[in-house]
DOTORTOR-291329 format. One record per atom (N, C-alpha, C): x, y, z. Coordinates in steps of 0.2 Angstrom, whole numbers, plus 5000, padded with zeros to 4 digits. Layout:
N
XYZ ...
***
This chain:
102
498351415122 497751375122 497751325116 497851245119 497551215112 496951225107 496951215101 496551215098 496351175092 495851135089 495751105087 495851125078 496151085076 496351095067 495551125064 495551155059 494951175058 494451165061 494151185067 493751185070 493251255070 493551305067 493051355065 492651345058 492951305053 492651265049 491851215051 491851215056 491151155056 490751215057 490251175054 489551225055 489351235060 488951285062 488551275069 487951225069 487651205065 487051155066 487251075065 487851085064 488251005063 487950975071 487850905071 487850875077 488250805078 488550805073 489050745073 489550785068 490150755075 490850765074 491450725074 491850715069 492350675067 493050695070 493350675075 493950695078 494550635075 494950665071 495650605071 496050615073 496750585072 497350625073 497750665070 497650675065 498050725061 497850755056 498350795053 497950855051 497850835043 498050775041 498050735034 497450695035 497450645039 496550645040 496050685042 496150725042 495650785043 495450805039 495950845034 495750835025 495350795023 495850735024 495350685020 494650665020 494350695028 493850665030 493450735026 493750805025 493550845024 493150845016 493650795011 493550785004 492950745006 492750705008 492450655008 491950695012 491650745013 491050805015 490850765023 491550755027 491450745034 491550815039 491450825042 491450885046 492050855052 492750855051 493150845055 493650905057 493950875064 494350915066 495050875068 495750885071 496250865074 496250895079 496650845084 496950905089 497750915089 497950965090 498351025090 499150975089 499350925094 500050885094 499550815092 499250785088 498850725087 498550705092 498650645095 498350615101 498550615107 499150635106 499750625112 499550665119 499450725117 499350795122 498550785122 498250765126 497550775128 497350835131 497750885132 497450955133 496750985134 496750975124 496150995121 495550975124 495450925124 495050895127 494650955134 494750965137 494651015142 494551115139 495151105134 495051175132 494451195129 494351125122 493851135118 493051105122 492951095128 492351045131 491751085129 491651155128 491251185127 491051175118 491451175117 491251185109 491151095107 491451035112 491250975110 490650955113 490350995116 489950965120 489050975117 489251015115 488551045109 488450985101 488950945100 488850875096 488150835101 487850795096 487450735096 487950675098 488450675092 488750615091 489550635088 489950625095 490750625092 491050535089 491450545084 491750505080 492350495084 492850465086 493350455088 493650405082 494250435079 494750405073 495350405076 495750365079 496250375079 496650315078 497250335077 497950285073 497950235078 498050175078 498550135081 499050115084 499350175085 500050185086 499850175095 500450195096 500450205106 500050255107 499950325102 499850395105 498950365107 498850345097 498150305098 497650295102 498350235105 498050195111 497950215117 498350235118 498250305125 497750335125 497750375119 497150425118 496450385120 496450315117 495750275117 495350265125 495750265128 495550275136 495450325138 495650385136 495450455137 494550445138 494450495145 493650495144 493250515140 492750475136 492550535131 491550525134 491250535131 490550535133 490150485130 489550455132 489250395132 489050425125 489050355120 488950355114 489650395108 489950415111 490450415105 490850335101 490850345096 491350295093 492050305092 492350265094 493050245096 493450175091 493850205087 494050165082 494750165082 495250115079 495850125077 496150105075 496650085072 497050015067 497350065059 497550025055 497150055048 496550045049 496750135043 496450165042 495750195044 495950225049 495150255056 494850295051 494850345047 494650385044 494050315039 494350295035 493850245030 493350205035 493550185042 493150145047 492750185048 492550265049 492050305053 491850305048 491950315042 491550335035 491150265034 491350225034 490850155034 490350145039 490350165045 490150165051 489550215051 489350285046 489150325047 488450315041 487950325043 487250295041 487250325032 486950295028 487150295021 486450305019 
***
């Protein structure tokens, strides 16, 4: 069963979720006191999505980060639900963080 990169790390009362694709911005988003997670093969294998629905579904507000690359782009059409934010290019990580109320 796939599973999300530290995903037993988010709190329970969190209500925004930062999903990227790897497990280097996931850190990073971590240092930066974001409540993120990765999925398992990056973007490519959309599994998770399905595996984890129960544990996404309980968010306000999911963050979508992902790269640029092909896997990215694919991934970006994946369904995700009304009001998530959906980002990509350089540096998705720094675009969710600017994007996130201050």
């Amino acid at each position: 069963m796939p599973c999300l990169f530290v995903r037993d790390l988010v709190s329970k009362d969190a209500d925004t979720l930062l999903i990227v694709a790897g497990e280097l911005d996931c850190l990073v988003a971590w240092q930066y006191g974001l409540e993120a997670v990765s999925g398992p093969s990056g973007v490519a294998d959309l599994r998770w999505i399905g595996e984890e629905w129960d544990f996404l579904k309980r968010f306000k507000r999911l963050l979508l980060a992902f790269d640029g690359d092909e896997a990215g782009s694919i991934s970006r059409v994946a369904p995700c639900r009304p009001g998530a934010f959906v980002t990509s290019g350089v540096s998705p990580v720094l675009r969710c963080l600017l994007a996130l109320p201050h």
